[in-house]
ROSE-386055 format. One record per atom (N, C-alpha, C, O): residue in three letters; x, y, z. Coordinates in steps of 0.02 Angstrom, whole numbers, plus 50000, padded with zeros to 5 digits. Atoms other than C-alpha are relative to their C-alpha. Example, Ala and Ser with C-alpha at 12.3 -4.5 7.8 and 13.67 -1.06 7.14 Angstrom:
BEGIN
Ala500454994150000/Ala506154977550390/Ala500455006050000/Ala500975005950033/Ser499584994149997/Ser506844994750357/Ser499615005550037/Ser499865011050045/
END
This chain:
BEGIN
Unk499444997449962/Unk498036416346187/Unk500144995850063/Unk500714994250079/Unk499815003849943/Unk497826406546340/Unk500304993049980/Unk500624989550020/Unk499445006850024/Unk498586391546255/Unk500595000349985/Unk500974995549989/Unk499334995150028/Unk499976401346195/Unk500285001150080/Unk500884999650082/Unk499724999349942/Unk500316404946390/Unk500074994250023/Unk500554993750061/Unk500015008549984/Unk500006385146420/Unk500524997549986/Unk500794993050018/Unk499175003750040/Unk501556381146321/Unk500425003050006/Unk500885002349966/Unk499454997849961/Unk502576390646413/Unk500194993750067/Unk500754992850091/Unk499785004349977/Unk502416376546521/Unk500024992249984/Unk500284987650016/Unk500245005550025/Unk501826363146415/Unk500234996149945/Unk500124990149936/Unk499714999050059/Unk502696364146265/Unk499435000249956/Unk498865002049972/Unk500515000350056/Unk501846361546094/Unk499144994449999/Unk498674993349961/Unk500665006049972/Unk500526348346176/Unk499495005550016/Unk498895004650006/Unk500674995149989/Unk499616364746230/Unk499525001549948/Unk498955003749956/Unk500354995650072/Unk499036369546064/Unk499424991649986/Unk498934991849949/Unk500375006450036/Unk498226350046042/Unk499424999850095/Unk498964995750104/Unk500475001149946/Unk497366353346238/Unk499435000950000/Unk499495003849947/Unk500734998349977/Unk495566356246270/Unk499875006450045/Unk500315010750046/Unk500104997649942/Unk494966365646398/Unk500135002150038/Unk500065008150051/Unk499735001349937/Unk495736359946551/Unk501025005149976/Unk501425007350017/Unk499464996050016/Unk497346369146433/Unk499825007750026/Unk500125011150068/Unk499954993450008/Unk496536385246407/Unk499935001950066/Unk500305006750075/Unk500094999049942/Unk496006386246595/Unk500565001150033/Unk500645005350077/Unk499314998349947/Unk497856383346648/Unk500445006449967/Unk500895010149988/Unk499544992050048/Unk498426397046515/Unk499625006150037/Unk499865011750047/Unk500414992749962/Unk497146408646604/Unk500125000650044/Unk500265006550054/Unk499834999249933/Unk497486405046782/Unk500915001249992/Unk501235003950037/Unk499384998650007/Unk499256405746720/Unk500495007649990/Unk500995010550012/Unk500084990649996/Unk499086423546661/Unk499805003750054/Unk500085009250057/Unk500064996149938/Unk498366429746827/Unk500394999950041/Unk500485003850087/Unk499415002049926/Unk499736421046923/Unk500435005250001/Unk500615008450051/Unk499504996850027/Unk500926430746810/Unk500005008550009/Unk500465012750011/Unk500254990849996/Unk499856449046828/Unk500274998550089/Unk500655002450116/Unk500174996349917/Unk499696445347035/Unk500884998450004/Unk501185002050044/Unk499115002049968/Unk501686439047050/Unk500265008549970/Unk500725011349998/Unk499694993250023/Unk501956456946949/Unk500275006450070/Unk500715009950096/Unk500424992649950/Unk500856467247064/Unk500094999650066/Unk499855003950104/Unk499725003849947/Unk501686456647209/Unk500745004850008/Unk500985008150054/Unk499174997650000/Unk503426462547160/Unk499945007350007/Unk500365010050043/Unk499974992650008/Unk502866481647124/Unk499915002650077/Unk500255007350097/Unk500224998849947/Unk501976481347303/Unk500624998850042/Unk500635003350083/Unk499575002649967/Unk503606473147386/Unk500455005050014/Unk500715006550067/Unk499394995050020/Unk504736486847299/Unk499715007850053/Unk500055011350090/Unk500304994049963/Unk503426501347372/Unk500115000850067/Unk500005006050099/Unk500095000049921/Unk503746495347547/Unk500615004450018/Unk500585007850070/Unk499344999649989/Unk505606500447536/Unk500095008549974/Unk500325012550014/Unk500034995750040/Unk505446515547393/Unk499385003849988/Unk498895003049951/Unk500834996050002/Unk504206528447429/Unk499945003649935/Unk499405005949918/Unk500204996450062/Unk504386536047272/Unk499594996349955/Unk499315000149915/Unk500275004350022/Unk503566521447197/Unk499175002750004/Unk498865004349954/Unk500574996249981/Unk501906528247288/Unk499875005849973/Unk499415007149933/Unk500234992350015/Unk502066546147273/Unk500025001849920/Unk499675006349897/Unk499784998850079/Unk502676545647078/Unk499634996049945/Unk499814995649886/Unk500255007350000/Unk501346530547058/Unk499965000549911/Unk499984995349878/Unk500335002050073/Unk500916536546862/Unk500694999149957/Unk500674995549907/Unk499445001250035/Unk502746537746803/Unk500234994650000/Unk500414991449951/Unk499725006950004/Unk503266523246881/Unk499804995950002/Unk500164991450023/Unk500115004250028/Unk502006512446831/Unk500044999149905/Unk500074994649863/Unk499774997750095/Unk502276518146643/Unk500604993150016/Unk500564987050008/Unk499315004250002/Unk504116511546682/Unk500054991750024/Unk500404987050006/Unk499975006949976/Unk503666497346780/Unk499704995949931/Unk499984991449899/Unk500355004550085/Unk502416491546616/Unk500584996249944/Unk500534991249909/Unk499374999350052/Unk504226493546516/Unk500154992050042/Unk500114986350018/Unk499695003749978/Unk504876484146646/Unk499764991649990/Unk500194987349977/Unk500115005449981/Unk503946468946661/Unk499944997749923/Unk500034991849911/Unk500075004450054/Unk503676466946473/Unk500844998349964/Unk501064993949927/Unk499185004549999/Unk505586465946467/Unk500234995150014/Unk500544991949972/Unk499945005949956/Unk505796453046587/Unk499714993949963/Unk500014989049943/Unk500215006150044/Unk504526442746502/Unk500054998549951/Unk499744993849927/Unk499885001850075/Unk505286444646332/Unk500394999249995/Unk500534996749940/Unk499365001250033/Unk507076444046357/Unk500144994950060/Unk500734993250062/Unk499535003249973/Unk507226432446501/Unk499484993950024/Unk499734988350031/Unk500385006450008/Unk505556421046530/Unk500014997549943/Unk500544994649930/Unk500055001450059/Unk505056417046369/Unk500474997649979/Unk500384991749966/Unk499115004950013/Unk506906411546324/Unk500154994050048/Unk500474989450022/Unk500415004349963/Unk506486400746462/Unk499814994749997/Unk500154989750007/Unk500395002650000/Unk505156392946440/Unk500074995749955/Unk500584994949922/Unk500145006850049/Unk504376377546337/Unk499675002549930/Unk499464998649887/Unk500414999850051/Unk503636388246210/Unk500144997049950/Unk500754996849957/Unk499855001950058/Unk503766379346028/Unk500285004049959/Unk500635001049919/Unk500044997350037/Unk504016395645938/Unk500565004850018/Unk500575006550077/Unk499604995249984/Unk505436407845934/Unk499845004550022/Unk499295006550004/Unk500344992949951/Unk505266422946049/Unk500365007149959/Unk500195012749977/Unk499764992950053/Unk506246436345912/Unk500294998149935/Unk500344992149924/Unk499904991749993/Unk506786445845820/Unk499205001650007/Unk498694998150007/Unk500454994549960/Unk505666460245873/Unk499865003149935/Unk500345004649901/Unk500004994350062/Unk504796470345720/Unk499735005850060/Unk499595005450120/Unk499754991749948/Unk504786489345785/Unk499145001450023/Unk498945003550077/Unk500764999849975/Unk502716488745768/Unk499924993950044/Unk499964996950098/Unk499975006149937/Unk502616472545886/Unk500365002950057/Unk500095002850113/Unk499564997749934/Unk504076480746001/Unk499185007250033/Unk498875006850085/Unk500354994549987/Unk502856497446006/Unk499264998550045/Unk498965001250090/Unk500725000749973/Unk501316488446031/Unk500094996550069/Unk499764998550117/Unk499935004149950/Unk501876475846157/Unk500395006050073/Unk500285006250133/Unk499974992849939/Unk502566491446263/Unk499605003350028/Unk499415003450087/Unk500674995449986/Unk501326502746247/Unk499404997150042/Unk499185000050091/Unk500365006149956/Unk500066486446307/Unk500214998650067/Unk499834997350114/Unk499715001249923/Unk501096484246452/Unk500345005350043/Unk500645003950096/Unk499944996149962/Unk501436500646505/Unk499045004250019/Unk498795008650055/Unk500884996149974/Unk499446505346514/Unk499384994350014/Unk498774994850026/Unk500545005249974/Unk498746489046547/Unk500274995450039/Unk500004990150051/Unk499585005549941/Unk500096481046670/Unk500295002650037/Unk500295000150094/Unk499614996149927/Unk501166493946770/Unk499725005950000/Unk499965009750042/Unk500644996649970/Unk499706506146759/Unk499544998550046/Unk499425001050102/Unk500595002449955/Unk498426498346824/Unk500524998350070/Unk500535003150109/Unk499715001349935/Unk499556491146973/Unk500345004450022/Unk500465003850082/Unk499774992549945/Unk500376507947020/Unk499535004350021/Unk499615008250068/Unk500524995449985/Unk498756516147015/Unk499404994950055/Unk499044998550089/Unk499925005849941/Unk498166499847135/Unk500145000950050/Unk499745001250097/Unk499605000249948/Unk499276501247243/Unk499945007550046/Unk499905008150107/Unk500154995049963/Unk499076519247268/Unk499485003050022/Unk499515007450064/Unk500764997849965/Unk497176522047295/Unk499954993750043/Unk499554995250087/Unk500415003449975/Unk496926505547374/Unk500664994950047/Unk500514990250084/Unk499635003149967/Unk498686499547441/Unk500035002350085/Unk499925008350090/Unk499654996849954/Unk499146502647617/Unk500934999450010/Unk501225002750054/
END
């Protein structure tokens, strides 16, 4: 997978990298979680409901961000490989993944441990 995030900036040369690839596909993925959890924290400063509502609207935020990265990075980017169509089990899973393991975790973040 982290090569697969490499050629978002690399193009198809990622998949023939070593190492020094998968390392930038990994640090590439954290950039991408903290620039998220950057933006969610930014939005909280302004929109207290963000805080007080933290489990709904990280659900939504999860929606949110795997939107962003499917209909408007990824189209984007250098990847080699087409980014759709969408089958309805891939749409489900790739939601569900990113509403309980990407704008969960960072609304529930933000609210035990943000100020």
């Amino acid at each position: 997978m982290p090569r697969a995030i490499a050629s978002g900036l690399l193009g198809a040369k990622a998949f023939q990298g070593g190492t020094a690839t998968w390392i930038l596909g990994l640090l590439l993925h954290f950039f991408i979680t903290v620039c998220a959890a950057a933006v969610y924290w930014l939005a909280s400063r302004k929109l207290e409901f963000l805080r007080t509502h933290f489990f709904v609207c990280g659900l939504f935020y999860g929606i949110a961000v795997f939107l962003v990265m499917n209909l408007v990075i990824l189209p984007l980017s250098a990847i080699p490989f087409p980014v759709g169509p969408f089958t309805v089990a891939g749409l489900y899973k790739g939601l569900l993944a990113h509403m309980l393991l990407v704008g969960l975790p960072i609304a529930l973040s933000l609210r035990y441990l943000g100020k």
